[in-house]
FILUMFI-257931 format. One record per residue (C-alpha): residue in one letter; x, y, z. Coordinates in steps of 0.001 Angstrom, whole numbers, plus 500000, padded with zeros to 6 digits. Example, Ala and Ser with C-alpha at 12.3 -4.5 7.8 and 13.67 -1.06 7.14 Angstrom:
BEGIN
A512300495500507800S513670498940507140
END
This chain:
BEGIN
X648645636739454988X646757636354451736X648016638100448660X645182637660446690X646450640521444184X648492637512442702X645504635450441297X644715637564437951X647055636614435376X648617639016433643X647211638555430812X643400639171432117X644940641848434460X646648644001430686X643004643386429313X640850644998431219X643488648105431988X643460647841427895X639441648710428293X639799651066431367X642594653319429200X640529653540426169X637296654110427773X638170656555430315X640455659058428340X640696662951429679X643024665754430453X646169665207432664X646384668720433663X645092669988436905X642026671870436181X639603670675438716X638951673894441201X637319672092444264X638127673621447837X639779670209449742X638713672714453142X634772672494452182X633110669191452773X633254666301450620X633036662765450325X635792660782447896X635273657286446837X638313654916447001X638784651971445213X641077649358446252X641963645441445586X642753644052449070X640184641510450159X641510639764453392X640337640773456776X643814641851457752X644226644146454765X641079645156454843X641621646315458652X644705647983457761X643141650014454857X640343651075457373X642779652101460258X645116654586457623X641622656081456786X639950656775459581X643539658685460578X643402660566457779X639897661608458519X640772662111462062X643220664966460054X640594665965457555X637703666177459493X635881667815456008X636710664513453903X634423661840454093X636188658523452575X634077655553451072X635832652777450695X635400649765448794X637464647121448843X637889643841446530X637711645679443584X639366644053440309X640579646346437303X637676645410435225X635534646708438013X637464649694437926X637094650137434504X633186649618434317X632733652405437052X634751654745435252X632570654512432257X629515654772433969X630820657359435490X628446659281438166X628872660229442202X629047656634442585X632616655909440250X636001656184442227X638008659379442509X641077657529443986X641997654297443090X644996651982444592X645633648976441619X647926646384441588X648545646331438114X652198647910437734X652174646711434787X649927649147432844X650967652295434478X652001653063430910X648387652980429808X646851654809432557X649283657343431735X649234657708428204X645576657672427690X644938660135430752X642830657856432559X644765658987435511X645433662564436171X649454664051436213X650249664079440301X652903666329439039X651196669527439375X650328668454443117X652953666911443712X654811670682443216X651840672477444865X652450670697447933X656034671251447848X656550667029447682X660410666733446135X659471663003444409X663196662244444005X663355662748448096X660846661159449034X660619658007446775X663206655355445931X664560656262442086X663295652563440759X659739653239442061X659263656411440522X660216654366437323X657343652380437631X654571654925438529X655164657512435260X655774657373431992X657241660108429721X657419662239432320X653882662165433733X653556660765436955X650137659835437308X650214657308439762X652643657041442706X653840654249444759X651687652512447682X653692650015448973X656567647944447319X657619644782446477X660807643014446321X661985639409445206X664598637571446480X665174633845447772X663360632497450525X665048629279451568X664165625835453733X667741626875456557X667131623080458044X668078621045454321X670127623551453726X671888622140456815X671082618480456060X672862618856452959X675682620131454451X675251623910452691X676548626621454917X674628629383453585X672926631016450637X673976631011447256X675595634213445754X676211633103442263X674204631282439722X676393628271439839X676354627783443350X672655628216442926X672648625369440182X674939622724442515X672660623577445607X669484622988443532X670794620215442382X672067618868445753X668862619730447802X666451617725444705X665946614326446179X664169611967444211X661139609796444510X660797606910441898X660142608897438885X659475612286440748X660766614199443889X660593613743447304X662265617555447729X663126619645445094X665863622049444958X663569624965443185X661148625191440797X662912626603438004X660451626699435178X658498629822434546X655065628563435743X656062628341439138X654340631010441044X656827633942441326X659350632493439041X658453634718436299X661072635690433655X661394639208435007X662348638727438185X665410636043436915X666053638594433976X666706641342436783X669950639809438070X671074640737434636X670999644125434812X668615644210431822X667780647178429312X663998646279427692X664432649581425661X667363651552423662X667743654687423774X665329655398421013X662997653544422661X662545650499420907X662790647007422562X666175645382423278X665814642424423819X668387640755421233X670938642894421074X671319643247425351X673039640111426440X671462639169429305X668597638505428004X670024635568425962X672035634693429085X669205634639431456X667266632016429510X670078629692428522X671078629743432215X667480628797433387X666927626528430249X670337624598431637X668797624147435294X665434623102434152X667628620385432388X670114619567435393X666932619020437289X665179616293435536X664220618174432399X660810620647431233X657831617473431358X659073615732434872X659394619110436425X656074620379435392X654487616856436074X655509617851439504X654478621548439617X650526620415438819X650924618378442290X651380621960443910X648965623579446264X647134627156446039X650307629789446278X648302632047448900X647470629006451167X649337626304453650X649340623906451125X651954625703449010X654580623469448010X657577625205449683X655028625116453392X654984621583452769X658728621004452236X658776619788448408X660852622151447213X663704623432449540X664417627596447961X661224629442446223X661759632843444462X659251635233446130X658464638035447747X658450639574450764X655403638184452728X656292634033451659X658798634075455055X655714635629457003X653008633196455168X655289629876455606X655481630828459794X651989631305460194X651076627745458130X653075626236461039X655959624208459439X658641622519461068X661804624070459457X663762627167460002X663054629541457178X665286632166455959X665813634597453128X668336635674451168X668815638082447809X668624636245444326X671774634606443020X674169636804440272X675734635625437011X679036634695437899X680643637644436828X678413640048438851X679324638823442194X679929643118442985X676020643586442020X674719640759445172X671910642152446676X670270643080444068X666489642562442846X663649642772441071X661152645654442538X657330645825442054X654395646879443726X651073648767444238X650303651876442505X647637655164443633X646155657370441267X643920659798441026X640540659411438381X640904662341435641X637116662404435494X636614663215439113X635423666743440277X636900666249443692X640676666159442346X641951668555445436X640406666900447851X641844663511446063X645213664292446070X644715665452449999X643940661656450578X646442659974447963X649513662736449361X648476660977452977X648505657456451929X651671657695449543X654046660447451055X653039660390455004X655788658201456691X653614656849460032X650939656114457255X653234653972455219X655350652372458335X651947651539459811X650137650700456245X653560648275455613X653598646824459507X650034645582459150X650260643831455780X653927642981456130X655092644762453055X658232646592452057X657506650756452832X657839652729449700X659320656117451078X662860656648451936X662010657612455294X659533655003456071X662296652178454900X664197654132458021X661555654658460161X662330653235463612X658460652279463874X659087649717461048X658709645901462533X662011644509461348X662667640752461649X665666639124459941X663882637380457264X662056640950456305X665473642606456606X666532640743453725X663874642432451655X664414645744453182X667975645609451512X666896644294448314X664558647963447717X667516649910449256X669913648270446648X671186650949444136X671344648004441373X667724646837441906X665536647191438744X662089646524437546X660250646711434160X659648650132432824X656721651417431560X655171651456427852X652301652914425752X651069648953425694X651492648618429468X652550644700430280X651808643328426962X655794643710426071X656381641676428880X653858639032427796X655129638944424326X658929638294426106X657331635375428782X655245634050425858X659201633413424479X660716632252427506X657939629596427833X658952628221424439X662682628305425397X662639626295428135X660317623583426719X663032623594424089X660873624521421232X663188627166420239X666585626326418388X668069629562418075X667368632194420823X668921635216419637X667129635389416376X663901634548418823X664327637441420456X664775639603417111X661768638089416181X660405639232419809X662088642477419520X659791643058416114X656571642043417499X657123644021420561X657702647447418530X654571646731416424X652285646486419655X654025649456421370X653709651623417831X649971650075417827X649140651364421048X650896655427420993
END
């Protein structure tokens, strides 16, 4: 199933939420009086583009019409943040009163410039406990400074998808728990091929797909920000750990240029031809839907799953993860903000909505209930990821004034690590730490 949310880099995706923030500025209190029982017609916004998520979207709205016969929906699909961001300026009964993003990322912008309205208020007017009804780490995700203007649709989590049959072949019993059983199976799964690979054991460095410096950072229990607030990155440990670890397997693997010589060999990530579908590399860190995607491009060897490897001394926090995913908020400029929050409290909070929302696009529910629900299509390779977003210990990156631009500025670092253009890391990541607080300050 295509994730085509994945193909705007970050970089483009921080951009045009820069635009949207400043362009589209208003109140985040609740002062819109519409009637959600008179008749009305809301325009939703949303990113998914394939036929199957496109279907899915479709069948959650027409039950929520179904139980609002008064609310009309229009919904248009497909729709990048820069699109977003040029209907909100224009403004008019044409711009979106709800919009679903997948930018995580800038939640931190939409929030602090009030392009989104606070759910808060709504979120008590319904009588909706947020800290019942939502795992803790996704409510970190979807606020900022206390105002929650967007709220999770969906979530995502990131653990190891592996190749089970050369796992067999080279005599490996079962996943790796630690990072140095993750290192020797790496290194025993990479078979070569004159002066590349035949199989690899992963694709270590940072420009392969999923394998962002986030989601490795996670298994170190990582604090971006101190408790004043400004970034950590030097003086929290794992940081530093993370990339000498990774900087050591690019090495043990045949080193930065030979590995990346490889990587531009690679297929499209969202099709068959990705290079763990085709066998050339034997473990990929993903997400959730990679198990699903490999099946259904037909290839010959067992797949399984399995959580990301810990530091050696963290063997107690195995399970963990990194946690991301899609975001719904509610335009500050709309005049139908009642009747909005009728259709974003259905899509977000309702647990058949989000069991059947997550069963058709084979994503990880993002309510407490619908991660129990008994209508949730459970096979052992999504169980995996089930467990990861249960995990007490599973983190993600929290939100800032500059949205994703601090975490830019830190993989902007990491990509000069592990091509070894950096001698000494820590004072890097001072250096980091500096530029980081500048944007952040820039941006309040």
């Amino acid at each position: 199933m295509p994730r085509t949310r994945r193909l705007t880099a970050a970089a483009v995706a921080v951009a045009a939420i820069s635009v949207l923030a400043t362009a589209c500025t208003g109140s985040t209190a609740n002062t819109v009086a519409d009637d959600p029982a008179k008749e009305v017609t809301l325009n939703f916004w949303h990113g998914w583009s394939a036929p199957s998520e496109i279907k899915a979207i479709e069948d959650n709205i027409a039950r929520f019409q179904k139980a609002h016969p008064n609310i009309k929906v229009n919904v248009t699909g497909n729709m990048t943040d820069d699109k977003i961001n040029q209907a909100l300026r224009a403004g008019g009964d044409k711009a979106p009163d709800v919009v679903s993003s997948f930018t995580t990322d800038s939640v931190g912008k939409f929030c602090n410039s009030g392009a989104f309205t606070d759910l808060n208020p709504f979120l008590k007017k319904s009588g909706v406990d947020k800290e019942k009804v939502f795992p803790k780490t996704l409510l970190q995700y979807t606020q900022f400074n206390g105002n929650q203007c967007t709220l999770p649709l969906l979530n995502d989590a990131y653990g190891l998808v592996y190749n089970k049959t050369a796992f067999d072949a080279a005599g490996i019993s079962g996943p790796p728990k630690t990072w140095s059983e993750f290192v020797a199976d790496a290194q025993k799964l990479t078979v070569a091929k004159g002066d590349s690979y035949e199989q690899l054991g992963i694709m270590p460095t940072f420009h392969g797909y999923e394998t962002a410096p986030q989601r490795m950072a996670a298994q170190w229990s990582p604090s971006y920000f101190d408790a004043q607030g400004k970034s950590n990155l030097a003086k929290d440990p794992g940081f530093a750990q993370m990339l000498t670890a990774q900087k050591d397997l690019v090495a043990k693997l045949g080193g930065y240029e030979k590995l990346e010589k490889f990587r531009t060999t690679f297929g499209d990530e969202w099709s068959a031809e990705h290079p763990f579908h085709q066998g050339l590399v034997a473990m990929q860190i993903d997400g959730e839907w990679r198990a699903a995607m490999a099946k259904e491009a037909g290839v010959k060897f067992e797949v399984a799953t399995a959580p990301m490897p810990v530091p050696d001394d963290r063997l107690a926090d195995y399970g963990k993860g990194y946690l991301a995913g899609t975001i719904m908020g509610i335009s500050s400029a709309s005049k139908k903000q009642n009747a909005a929050w009728e259709l974003t409290k259905y899509m977000t909070t309702d647990t058949d909505a989000v069991v059947d929302f997550a069963n058709a696009i084979h994503n990880v529910p993002s309510t407490l209930a619908a991660l129990d629900s008994p209508k949730l299509q459970v096979t052992p390779e999504f169980k995996t990821f089930l467990d990861i977003a249960k995990h007490p210990k599973s983190t993600t990156t929290p939100a800032q004034a500059d949205g994703g631009t601090y975490q830019l500025t830190f993989a902007d670092f990491a990509y000069a690590v592990e091509k070894g253009e950096v001698a000494d890391i820590a004072a890097g990541l001072a250096k980091t730490d500096q530029q980081i607080d500048t944007d952040i300050a820039k941006a309040k």
